[in-house]
C-alpha positions in Angstrom: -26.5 -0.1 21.7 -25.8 2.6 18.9 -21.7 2.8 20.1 -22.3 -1.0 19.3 -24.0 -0.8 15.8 -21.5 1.8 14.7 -18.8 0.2 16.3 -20.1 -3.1 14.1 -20.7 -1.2 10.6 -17.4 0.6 10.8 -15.8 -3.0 11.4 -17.8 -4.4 8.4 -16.9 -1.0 5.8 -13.1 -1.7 7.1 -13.2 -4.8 5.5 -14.5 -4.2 2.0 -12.3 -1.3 1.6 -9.2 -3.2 2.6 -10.5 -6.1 -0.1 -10.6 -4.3 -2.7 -7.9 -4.6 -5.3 -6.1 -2.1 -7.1 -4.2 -2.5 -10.8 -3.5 -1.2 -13.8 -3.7 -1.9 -17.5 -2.6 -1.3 -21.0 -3.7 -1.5 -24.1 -2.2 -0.7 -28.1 -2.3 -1.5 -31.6 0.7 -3.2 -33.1 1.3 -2.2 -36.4 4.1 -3.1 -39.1 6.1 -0.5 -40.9 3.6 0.1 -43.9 1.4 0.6 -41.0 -0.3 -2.4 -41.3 -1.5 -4.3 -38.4 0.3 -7.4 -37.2 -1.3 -10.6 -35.6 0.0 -12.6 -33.2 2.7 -10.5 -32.3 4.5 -11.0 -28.7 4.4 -8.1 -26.1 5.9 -7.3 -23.2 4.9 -5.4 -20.7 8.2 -4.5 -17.9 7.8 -2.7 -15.0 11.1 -0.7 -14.9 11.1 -0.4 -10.7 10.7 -4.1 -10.2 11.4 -5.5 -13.0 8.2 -7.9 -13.2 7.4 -9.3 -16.9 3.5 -9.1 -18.1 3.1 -10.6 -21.8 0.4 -10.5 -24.4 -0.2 -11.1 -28.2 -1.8 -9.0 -30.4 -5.2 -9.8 -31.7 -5.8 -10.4 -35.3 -6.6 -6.3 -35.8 -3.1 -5.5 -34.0 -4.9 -5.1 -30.7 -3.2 -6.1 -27.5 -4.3 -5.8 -23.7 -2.1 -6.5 -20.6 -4.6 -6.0 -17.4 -3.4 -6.5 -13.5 -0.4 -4.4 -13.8 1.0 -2.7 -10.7 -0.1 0.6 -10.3 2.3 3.1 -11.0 5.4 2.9 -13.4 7.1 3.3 -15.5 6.6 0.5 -17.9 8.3 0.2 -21.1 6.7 -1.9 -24.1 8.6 -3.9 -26.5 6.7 -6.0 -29.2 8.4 -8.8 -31.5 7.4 -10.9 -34.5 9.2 -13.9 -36.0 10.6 -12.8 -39.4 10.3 -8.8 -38.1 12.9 -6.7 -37.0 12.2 -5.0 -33.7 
């Protein structure tokens, strides 16, 4: 019975540790040349190995998130406004 019960909870702890999920995020400030932040400017997040795209916009303080990234990198940013050079 107890080669059963620890069979049974190793079998249960097996499955939450192969559910959980693993990733990565990033997070900045946009800011113009006078220093100055920008809102609503596009970023983009690349992940140089695969070359998967994640995008964002910064928020009306500059700020900008990008979560669920794959682990690992590297990653280069880029941001862009209309009317800005890069």
């Amino acid at each position: 019975m107890k080669k059963l019960l620890l069979s049974l909870s190793m079998f249960l702890m097996a499955g939450f540790l192969v559910a959980q999920v693993t990733s990565g995020a990033v997070a900045g400030k946009v800011l113009d040349s006078k220093k100055q932040p920008v809102q609503g400017a596009k970023v983009k997040v690349t992940h140089v190995p695969s070359g998967t795209v994640y995008g964002s916009a910064s928020r009306q303080n500059g700020v900008f998130e990008v979560r669920g990234l794959r682990v690992g990198g590297p990653y280069t940013i880029e941001s862009s406004f209309l009317g800005m050079g890069k």
